[in-house]
C-alpha positions as YAML, in Angstrom:
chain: A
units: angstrom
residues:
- id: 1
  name: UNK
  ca: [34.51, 132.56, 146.91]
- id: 2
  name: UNK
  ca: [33.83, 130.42, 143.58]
- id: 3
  name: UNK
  ca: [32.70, 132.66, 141.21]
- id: 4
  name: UNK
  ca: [31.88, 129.19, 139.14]
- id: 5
  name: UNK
  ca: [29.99, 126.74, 140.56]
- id: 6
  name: UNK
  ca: [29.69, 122.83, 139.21]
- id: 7
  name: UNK
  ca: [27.56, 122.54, 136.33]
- id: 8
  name: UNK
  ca: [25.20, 119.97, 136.31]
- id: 9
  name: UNK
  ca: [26.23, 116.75, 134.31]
- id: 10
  name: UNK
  ca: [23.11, 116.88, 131.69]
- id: 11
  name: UNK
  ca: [24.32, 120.37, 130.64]
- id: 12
  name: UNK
  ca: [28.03, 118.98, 130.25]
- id: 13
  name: UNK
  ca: [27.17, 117.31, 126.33]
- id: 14
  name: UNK
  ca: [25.96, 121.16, 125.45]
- id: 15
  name: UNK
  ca: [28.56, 122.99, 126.89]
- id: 16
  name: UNK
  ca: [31.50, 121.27, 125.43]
- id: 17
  name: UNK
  ca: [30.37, 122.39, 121.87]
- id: 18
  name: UNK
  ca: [29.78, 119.23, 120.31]
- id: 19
  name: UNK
  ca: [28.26, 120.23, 117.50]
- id: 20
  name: UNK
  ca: [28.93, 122.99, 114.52]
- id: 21
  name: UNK
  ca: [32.73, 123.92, 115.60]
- id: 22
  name: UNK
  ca: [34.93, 124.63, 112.70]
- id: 23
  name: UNK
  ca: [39.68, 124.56, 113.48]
- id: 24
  name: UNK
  ca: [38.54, 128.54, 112.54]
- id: 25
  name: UNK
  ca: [36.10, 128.95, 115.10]
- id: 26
  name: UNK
  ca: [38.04, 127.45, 117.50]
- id: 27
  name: UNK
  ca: [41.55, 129.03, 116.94]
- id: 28
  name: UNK
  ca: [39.51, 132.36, 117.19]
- id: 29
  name: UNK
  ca: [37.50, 131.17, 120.70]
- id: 30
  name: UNK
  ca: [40.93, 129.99, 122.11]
- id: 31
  name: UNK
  ca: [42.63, 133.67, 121.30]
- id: 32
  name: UNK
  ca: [39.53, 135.47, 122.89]
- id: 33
  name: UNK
  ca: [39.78, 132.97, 125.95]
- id: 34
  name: UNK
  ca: [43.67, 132.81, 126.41]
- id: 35
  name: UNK
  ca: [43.30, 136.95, 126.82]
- id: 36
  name: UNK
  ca: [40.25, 136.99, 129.16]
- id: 37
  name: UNK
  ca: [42.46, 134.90, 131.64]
- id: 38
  name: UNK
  ca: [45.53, 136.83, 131.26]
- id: 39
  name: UNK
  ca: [43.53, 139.44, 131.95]
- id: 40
  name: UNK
  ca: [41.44, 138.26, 135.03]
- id: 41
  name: UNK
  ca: [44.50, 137.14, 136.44]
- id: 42
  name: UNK
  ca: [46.32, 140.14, 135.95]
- id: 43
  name: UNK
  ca: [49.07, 138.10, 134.67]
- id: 44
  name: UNK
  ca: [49.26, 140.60, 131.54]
- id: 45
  name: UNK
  ca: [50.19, 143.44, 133.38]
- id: 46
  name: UNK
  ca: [53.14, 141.97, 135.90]
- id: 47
  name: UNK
  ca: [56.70, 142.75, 135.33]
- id: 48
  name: UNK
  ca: [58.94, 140.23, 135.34]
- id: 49
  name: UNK
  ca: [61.59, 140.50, 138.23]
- id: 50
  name: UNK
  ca: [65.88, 138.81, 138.13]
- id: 51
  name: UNK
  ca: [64.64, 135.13, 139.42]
- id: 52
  name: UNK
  ca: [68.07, 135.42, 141.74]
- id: 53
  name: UNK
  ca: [67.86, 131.47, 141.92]
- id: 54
  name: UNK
  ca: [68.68, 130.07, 145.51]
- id: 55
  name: UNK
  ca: [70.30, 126.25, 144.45]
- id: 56
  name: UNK
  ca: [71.51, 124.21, 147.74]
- id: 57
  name: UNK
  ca: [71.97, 120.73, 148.89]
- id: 58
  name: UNK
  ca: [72.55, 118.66, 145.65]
- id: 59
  name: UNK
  ca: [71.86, 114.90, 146.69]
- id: 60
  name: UNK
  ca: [72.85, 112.00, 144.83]
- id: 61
  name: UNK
  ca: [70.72, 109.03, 144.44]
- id: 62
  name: UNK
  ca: [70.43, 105.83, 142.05]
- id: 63
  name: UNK
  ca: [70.53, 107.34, 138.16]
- id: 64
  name: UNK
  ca: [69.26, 110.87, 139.31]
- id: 65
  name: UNK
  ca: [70.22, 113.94, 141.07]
- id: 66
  name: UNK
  ca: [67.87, 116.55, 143.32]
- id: 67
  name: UNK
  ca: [68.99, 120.00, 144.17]
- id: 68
  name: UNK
  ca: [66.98, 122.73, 146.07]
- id: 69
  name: UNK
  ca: [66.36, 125.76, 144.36]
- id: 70
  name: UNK
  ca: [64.28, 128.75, 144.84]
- id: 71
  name: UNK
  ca: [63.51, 131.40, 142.61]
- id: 72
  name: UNK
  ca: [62.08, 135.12, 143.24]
- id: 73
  name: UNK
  ca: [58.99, 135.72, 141.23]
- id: 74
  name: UNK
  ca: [58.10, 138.55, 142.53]
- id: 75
  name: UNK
  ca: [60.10, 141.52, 144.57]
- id: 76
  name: UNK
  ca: [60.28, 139.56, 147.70]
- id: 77
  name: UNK
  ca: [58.56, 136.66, 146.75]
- id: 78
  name: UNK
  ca: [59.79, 133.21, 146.21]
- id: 79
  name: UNK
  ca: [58.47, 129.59, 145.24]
- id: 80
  name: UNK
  ca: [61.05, 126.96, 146.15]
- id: 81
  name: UNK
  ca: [61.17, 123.63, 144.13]
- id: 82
  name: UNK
  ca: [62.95, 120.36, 144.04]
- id: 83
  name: UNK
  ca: [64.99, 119.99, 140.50]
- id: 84
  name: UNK
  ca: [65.29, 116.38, 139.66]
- id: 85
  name: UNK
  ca: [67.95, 115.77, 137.12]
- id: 86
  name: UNK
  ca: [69.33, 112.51, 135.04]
- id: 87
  name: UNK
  ca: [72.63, 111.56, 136.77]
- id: 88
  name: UNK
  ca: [74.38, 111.46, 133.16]
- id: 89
  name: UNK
  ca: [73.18, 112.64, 130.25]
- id: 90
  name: UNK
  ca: [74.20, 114.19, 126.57]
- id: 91
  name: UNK
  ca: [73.26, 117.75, 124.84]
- id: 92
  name: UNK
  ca: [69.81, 118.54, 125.70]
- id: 93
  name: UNK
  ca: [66.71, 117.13, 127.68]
- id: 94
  name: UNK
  ca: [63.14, 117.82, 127.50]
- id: 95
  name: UNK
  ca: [61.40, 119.29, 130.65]
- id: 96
  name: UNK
  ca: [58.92, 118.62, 132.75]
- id: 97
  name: UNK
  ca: [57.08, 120.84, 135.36]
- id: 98
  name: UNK
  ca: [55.19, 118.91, 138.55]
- id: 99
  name: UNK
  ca: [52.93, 121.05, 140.36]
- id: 100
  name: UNK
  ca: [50.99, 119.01, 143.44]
- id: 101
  name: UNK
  ca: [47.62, 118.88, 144.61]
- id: 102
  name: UNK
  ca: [45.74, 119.55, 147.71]
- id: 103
  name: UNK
  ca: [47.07, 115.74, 148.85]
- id: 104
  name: UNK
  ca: [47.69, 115.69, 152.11]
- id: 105
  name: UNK
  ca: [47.17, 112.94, 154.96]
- id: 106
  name: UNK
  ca: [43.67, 112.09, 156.31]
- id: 107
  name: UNK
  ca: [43.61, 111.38, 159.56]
- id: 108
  name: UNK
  ca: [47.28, 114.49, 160.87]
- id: 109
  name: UNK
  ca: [47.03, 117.30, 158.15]
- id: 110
  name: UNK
  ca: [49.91, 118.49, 159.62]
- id: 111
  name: UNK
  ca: [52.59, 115.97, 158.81]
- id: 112
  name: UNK
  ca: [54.89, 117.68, 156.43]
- id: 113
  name: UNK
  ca: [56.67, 114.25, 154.75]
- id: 114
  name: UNK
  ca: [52.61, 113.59, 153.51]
- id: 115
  name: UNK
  ca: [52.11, 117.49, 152.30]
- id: 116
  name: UNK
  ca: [52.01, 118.61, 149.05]
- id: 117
  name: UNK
  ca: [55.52, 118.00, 146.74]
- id: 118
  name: UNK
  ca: [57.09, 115.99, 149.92]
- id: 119
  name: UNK
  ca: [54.44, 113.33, 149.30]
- id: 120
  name: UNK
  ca: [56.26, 110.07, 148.17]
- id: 121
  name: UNK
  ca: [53.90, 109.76, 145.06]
- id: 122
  name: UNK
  ca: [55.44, 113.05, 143.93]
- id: 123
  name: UNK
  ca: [59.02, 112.37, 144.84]
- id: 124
  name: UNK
  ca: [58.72, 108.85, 143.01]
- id: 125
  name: UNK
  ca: [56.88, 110.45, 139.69]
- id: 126
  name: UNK
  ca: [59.65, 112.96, 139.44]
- id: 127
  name: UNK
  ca: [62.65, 110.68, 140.32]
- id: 128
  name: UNK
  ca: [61.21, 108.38, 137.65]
- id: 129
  name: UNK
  ca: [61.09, 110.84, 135.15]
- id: 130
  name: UNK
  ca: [64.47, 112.28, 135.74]
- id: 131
  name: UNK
  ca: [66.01, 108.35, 135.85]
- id: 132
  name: UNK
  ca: [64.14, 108.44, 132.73]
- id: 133
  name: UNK
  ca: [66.35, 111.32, 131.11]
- id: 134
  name: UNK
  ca: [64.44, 114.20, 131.74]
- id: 135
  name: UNK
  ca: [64.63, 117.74, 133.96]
- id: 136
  name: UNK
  ca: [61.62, 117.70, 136.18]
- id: 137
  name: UNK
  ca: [60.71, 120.65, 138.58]
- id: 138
  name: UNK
  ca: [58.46, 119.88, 141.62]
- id: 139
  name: UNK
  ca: [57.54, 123.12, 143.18]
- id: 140
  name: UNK
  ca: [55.39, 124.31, 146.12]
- id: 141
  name: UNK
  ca: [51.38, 125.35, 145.50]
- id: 142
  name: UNK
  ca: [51.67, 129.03, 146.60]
- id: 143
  name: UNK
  ca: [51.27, 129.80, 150.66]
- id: 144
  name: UNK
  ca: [51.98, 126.00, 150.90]
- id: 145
  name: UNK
  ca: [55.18, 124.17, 152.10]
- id: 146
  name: UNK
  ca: [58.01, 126.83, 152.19]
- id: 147
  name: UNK
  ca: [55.79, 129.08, 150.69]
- id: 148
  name: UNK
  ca: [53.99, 129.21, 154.01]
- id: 149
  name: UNK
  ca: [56.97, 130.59, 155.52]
- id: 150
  name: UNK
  ca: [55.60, 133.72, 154.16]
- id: 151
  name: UNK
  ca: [52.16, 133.72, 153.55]
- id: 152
  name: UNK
  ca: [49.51, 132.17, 155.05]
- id: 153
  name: UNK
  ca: [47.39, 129.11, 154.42]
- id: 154
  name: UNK
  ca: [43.77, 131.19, 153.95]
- id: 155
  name: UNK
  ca: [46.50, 133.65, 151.70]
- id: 156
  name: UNK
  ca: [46.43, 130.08, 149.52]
- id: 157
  name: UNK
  ca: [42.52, 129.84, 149.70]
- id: 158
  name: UNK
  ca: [42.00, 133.06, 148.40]
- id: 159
  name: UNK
  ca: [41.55, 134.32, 144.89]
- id: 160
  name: UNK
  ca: [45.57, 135.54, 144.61]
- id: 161
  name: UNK
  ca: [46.19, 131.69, 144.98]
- id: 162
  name: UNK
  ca: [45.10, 131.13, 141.12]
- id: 163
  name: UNK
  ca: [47.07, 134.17, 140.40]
- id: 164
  name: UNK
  ca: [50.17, 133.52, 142.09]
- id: 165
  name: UNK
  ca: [50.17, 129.63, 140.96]
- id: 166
  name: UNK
  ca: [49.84, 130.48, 137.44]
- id: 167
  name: UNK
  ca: [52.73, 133.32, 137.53]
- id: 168
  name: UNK
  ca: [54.58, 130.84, 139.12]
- id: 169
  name: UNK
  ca: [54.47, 127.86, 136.76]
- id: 170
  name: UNK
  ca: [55.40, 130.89, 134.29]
- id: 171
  name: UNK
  ca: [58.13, 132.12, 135.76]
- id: 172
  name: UNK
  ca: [59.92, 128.28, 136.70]
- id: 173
  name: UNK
  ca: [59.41, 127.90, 132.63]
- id: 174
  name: UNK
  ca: [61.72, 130.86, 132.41]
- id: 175
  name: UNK
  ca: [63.92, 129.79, 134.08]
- id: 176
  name: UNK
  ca: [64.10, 126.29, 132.75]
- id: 177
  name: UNK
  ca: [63.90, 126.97, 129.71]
- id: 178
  name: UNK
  ca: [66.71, 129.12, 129.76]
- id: 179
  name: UNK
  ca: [68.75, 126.55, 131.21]
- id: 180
  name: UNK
  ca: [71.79, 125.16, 128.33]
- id: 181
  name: UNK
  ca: [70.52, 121.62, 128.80]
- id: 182
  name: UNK
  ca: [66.54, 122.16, 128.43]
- id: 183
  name: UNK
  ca: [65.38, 120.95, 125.01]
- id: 184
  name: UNK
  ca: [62.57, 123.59, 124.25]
- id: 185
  name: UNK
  ca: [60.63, 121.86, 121.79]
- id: 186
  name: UNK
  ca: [60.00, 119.12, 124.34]
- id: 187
  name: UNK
  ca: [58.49, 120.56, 127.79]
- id: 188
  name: UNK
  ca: [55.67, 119.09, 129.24]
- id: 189
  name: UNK
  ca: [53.80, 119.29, 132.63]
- id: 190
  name: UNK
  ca: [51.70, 116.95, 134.64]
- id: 191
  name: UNK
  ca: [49.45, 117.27, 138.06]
- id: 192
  name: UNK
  ca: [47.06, 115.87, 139.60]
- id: 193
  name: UNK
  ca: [43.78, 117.43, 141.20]
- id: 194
  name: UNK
  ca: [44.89, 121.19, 142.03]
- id: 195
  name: UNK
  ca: [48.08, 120.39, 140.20]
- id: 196
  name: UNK
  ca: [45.95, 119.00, 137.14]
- id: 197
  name: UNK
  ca: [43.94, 122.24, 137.31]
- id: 198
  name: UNK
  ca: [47.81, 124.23, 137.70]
- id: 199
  name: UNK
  ca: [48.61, 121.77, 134.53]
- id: 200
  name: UNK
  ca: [45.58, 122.65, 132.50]
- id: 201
  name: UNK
  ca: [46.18, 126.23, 132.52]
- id: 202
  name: UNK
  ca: [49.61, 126.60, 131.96]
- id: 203
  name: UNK
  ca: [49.38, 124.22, 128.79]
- id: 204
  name: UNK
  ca: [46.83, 126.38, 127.58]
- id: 205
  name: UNK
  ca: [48.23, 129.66, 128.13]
- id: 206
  name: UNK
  ca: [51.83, 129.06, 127.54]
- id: 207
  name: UNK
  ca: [53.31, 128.29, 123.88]
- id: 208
  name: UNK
  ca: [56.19, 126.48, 125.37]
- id: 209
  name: UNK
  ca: [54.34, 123.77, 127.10]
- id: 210
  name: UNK
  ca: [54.66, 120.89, 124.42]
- id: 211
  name: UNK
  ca: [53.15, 118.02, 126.28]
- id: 212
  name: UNK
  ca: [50.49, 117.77, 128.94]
- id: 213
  name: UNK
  ca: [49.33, 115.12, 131.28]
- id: 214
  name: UNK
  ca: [46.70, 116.20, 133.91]
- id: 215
  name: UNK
  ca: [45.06, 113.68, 136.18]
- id: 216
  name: UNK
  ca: [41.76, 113.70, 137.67]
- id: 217
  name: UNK
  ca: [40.81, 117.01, 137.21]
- id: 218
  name: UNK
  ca: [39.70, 117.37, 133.41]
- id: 219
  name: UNK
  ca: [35.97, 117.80, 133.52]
- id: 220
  name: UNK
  ca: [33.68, 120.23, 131.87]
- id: 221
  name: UNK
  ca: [31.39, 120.69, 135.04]
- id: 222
  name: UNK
  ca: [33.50, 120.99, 137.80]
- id: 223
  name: UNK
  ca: [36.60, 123.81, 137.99]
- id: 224
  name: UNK
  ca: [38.15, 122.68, 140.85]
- id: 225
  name: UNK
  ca: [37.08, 122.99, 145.31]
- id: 226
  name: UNK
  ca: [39.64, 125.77, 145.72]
- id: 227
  name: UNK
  ca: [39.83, 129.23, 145.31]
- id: 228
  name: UNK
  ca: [43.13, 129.20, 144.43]
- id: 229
  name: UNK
  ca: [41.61, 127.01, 140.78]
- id: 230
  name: UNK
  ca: [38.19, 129.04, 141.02]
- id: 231
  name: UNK
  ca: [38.20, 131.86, 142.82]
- id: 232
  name: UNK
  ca: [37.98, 134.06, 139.81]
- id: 233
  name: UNK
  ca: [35.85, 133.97, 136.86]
- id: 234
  name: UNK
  ca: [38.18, 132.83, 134.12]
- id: 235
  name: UNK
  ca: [35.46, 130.53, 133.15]
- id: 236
  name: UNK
  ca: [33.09, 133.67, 132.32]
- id: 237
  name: UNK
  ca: [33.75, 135.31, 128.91]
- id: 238
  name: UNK
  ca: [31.88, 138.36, 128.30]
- id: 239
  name: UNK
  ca: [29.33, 138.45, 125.82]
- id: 240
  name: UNK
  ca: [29.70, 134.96, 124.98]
- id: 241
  name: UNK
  ca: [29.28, 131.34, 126.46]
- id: 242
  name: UNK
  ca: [31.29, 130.65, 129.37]
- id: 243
  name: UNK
  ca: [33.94, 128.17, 129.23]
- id: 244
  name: UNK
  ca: [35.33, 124.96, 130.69]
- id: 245
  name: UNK
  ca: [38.01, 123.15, 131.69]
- id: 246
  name: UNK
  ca: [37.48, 120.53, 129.24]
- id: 247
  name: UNK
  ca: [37.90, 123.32, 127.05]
- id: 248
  name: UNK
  ca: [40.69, 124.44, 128.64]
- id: 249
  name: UNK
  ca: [42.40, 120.76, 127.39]
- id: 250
  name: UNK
  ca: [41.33, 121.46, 124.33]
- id: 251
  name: UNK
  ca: [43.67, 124.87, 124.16]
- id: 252
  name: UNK
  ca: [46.68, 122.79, 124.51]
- id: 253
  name: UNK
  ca: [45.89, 120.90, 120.84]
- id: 254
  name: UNK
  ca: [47.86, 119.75, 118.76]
- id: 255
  name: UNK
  ca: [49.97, 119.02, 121.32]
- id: 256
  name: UNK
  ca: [49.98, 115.48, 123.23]
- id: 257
  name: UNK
  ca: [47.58, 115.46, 125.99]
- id: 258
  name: UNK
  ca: [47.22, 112.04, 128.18]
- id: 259
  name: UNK
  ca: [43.99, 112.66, 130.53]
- id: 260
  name: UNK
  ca: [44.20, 110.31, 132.92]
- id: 261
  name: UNK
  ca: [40.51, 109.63, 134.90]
- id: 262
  name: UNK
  ca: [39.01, 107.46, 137.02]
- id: 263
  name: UNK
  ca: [35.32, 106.53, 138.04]
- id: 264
  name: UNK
  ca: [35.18, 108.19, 141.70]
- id: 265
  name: UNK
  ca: [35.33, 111.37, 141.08]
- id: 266
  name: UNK
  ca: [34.01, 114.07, 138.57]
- id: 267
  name: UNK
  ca: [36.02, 112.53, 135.94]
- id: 268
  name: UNK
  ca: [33.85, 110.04, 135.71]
- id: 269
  name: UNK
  ca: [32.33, 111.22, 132.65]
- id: 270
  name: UNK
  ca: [35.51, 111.70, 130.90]
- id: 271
  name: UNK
  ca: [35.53, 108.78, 128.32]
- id: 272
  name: UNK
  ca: [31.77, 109.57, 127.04]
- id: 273
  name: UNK
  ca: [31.76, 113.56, 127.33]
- id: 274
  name: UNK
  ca: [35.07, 115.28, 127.47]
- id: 275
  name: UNK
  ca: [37.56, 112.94, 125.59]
- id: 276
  name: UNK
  ca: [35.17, 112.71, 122.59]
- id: 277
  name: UNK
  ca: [35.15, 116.61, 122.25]
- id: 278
  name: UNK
  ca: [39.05, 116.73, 123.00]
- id: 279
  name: UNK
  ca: [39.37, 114.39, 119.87]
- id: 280
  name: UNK
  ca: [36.89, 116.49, 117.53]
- id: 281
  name: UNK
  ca: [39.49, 119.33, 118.42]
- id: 282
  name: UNK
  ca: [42.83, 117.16, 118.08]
- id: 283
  name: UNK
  ca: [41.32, 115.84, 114.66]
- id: 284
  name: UNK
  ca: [41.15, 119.77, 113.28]
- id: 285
  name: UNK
  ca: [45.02, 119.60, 113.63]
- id: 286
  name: UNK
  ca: [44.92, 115.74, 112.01]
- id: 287
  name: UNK
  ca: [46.09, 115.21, 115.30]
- id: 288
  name: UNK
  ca: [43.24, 112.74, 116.79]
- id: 289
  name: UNK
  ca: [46.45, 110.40, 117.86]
- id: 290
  name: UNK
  ca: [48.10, 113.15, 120.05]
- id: 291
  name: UNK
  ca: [45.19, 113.25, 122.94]
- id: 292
  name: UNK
  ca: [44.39, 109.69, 124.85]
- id: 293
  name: UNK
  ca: [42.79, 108.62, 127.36]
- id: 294
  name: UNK
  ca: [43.37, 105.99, 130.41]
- id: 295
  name: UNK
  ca: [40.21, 105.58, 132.32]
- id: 296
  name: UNK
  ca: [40.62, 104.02, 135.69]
- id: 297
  name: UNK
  ca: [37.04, 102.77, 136.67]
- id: 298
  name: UNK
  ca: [37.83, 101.29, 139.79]
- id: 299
  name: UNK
  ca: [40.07, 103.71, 141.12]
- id: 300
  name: UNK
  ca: [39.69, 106.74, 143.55]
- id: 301
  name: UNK
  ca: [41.33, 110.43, 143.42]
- id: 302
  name: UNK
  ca: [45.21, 110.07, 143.48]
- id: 303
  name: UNK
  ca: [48.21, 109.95, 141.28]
- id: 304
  name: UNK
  ca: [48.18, 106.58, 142.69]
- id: 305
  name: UNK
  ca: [50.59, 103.71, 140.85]
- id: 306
  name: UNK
  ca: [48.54, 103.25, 137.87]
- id: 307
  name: UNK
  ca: [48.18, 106.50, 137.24]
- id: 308
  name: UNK
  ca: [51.64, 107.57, 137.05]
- id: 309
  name: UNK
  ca: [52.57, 104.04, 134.86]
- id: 310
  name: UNK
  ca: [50.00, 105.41, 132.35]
- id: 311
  name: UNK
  ca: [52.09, 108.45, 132.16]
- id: 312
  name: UNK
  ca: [55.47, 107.23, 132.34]
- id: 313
  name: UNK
  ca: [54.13, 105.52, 129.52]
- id: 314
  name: UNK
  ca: [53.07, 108.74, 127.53]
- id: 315
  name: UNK
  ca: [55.89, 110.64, 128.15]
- id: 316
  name: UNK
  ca: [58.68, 107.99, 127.64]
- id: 317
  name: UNK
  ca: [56.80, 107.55, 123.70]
- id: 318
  name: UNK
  ca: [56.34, 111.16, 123.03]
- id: 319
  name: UNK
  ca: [59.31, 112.63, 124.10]
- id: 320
  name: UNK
  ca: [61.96, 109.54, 123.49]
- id: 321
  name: UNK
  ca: [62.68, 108.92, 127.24]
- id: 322
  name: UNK
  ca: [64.62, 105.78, 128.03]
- id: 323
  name: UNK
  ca: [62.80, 102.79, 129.76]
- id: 324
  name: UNK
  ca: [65.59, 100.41, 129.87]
- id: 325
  name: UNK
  ca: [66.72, 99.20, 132.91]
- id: 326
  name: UNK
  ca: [63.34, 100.91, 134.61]
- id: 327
  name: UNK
  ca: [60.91, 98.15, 134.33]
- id: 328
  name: UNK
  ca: [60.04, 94.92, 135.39]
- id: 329
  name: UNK
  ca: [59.03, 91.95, 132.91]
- id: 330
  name: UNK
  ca: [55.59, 93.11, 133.48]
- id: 331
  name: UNK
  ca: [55.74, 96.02, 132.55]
- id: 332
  name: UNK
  ca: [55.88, 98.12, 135.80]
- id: 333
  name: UNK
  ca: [57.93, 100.20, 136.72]
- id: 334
  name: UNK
  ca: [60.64, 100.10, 139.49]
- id: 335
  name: UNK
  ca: [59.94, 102.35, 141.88]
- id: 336
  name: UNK
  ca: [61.48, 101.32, 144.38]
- id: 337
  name: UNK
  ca: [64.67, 102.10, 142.62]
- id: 338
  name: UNK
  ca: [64.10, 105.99, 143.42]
- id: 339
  name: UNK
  ca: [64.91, 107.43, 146.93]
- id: 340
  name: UNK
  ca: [62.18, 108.81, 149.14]
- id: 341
  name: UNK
  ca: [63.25, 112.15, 151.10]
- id: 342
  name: UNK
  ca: [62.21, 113.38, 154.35]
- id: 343
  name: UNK
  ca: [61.06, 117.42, 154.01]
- id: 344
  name: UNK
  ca: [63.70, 119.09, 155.75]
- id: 345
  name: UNK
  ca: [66.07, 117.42, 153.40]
- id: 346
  name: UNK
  ca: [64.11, 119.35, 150.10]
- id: 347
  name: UNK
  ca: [63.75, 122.37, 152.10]
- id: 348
  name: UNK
  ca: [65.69, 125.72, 150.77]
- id: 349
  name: UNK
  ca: [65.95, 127.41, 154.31]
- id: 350
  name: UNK
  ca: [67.83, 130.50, 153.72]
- id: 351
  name: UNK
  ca: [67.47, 134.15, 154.73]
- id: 352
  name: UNK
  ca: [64.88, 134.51, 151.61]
- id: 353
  name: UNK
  ca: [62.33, 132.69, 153.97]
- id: 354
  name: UNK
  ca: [62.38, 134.61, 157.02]
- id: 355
  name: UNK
  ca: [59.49, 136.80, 157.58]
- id: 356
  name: UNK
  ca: [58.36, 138.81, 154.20]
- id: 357
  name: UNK
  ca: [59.75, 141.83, 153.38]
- id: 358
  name: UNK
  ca: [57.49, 144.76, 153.69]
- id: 359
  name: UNK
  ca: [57.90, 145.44, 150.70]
- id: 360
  name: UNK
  ca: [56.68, 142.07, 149.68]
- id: 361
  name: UNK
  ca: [53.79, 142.05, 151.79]
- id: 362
  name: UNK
  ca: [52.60, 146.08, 150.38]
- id: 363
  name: UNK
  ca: [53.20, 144.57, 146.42]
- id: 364
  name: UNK
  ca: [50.75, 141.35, 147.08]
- id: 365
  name: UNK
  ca: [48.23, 143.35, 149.25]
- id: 366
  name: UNK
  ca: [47.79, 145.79, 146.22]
- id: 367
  name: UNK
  ca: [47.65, 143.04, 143.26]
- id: 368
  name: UNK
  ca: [45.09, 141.35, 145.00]
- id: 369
  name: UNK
  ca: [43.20, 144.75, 145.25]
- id: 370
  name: UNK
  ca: [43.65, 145.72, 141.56]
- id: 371
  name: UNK
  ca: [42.96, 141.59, 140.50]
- id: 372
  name: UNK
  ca: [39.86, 142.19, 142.68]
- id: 373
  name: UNK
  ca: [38.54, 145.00, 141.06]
- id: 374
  name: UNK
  ca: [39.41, 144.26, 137.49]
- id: 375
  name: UNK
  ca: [37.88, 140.85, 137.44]
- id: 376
  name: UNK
  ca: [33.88, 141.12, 138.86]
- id: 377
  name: UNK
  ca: [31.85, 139.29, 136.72]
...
């Protein structure tokens, strides 16, 4: 279940902490936060495990490479990704992670090519990117995809889904990161809906996370339809005032944030509510320039085309990504330039993604247990 419910929009201007917040006050609050969800999650406690990555099927395409990888997180338990590289490149290149939503098609759920990281609208964002001149990883929500090999979908809407998710964004940092060619001063992530909730927490949480872009999901009443982005109480600090996702941006100062919202949705509110408090936080840092905002008004809830110009946009500025070559005399961006993949073509089906090992299946069964127990309210 939700142990947070949406808030209702004339509390929002309160709970944001407009007023009387000090760069003191806050660096304390976002200490005091960062370890209540490490330790909700559980996340403190967890050993890390050899990754063992699984690469296959490297595939060619216009300016950009994609491989299939997989990497153990767990004893037993894998996430499997898409790695979209530049063709050609020098020395080092920044990073970015792309963790997908709940997107899937309307009227046949079931159609994998529309599903989560196979969606077109995440293939072209991360072939862009990577034609661009950076890394980008596009991985599987957990018990979705490949991960559904092993677990099940109601293991995904469940409270081990936040869990797992976040220990898996952690553990595809380590091993990017470690990776000769990643530039670690210049590794950002973007998402939108469940990935912008997968986006907000990781940038908050994790040092190495340098740039941040999530879309339509930054809001300071609502935390998200899924257990697997509220099914614990994260939001719900003891002894003090429960916090927010807007707050949650505001961890990730003074790095670049774009929050990208639209006026369908409950982003609605984020030009007059949450971007004015993200900017009283960038401006402790003298960093007011380093958080923006694109508000879509008439758009809906999507990474739709708009959405992911506004954050080509970002990222090519921030972290020095080339643009030449990429756009049109509008000012678009070619898209049609990058190649468009069925599933089975992404898919790392190896002996890793046969039925779980027992073993597996004992170690989740426990964690959620103990994660259970250690995180009532």
């Amino acid at each position: 279940r939700r142990y947070v419910e949406p808030m209702p929009l004339r509390r929002t201007d309160r709970i944001v902490g407009q007023g009387g917040i000090t760069r003191e006050a806050f660096e304390a609050r976002k200490a005091r936060i960062r370890t209540h969800i490490l330790a909700t999650l559980g996340l403190d406690s967890l050993k890390k495990c050899d990754l063992a990555p699984i690469r296959s099927n490297l595939r060619r395409h216009d300016g950009y490479t994609v491989e299939n990888i997989a990497l153990e997180i767990l004893p037993g338990v894998w996430v499997s990704g898409s790695l979209y590289m530049p063709a050609r490149f020098r020395g080092r290149i920044p990073v970015m992670l792309s963790p997908h939503g709940h997107f899937y098609d309307k009227t046949d759920t079931s159609i994998p090519d529309q599903r989560g990281r196979y969606r077109p609208d995440q293939q072209l964002r991360c072939a862009m990117l990577a034609k661009m001149g950076a890394a980008v990883f596009s991985y599987d929500m957990w018990a979705w995809g490949e991960s559904a090999l092993a677990f099940k979908l109601k293991d995904h809407r469940s409270d081990l889904g936040i869990v797992m998710q976040t220990w898996q964004s952690i553990r595809i940092l380590d091993y990017l990161c470690a990776q000769p060619w990643a530039d670690t001063t210049r590794v950002g992530v973007t998402g939108a809906s469940g990935g912008g909730t997968q986006t907000m927490v990781i940038a908050a949480l994790d040092d190495r996370i340098t740039l941040s872009v999530p879309v339509v999901m930054l809001s300071s009443h609502f935390f998200g339809g899924c257990p697997c982005e509220s099914g614990l109480p994260v939001h719900i600090l003891p002894g003090e005032p429960m916090t927010n996702n807007a707050e949650l941006g505001a961890l990730a100062a003074p790095h670049p944030q774009l929050v990208i919202s639209d006026g369908h949705d409950w982003t609605v509110t984020v030009p007059q509510i949450e971007y004015p408090y993200l900017q009283k936080v960038y401006g402790f840092y003298g960093a007011g320039d380093k958080v923006r905002n694109v508000h879509l008004a008439a758009e809906q809830h999507d990474y739709g085309v708009n959405k992911r110009r506004a954050m080509y946009d970002f990222v090519a500025e921030q972290f020095g990504l080339r643009t030449e070559g990429l756009r049109n005399a509008d000012g678009t961006y070619r898209e049609e330039t990058a190649t468009v993949e069925h599933a089975p073509e992404m898919s790392e089906r190896t002996a890793s993604f046969r039925p779980m090992p027992s073993k597996a299946a004992t170690h989740c069964a426990n964690y959620s247990g103990n994660t259970k127990s250690n995180s009532k309210p």
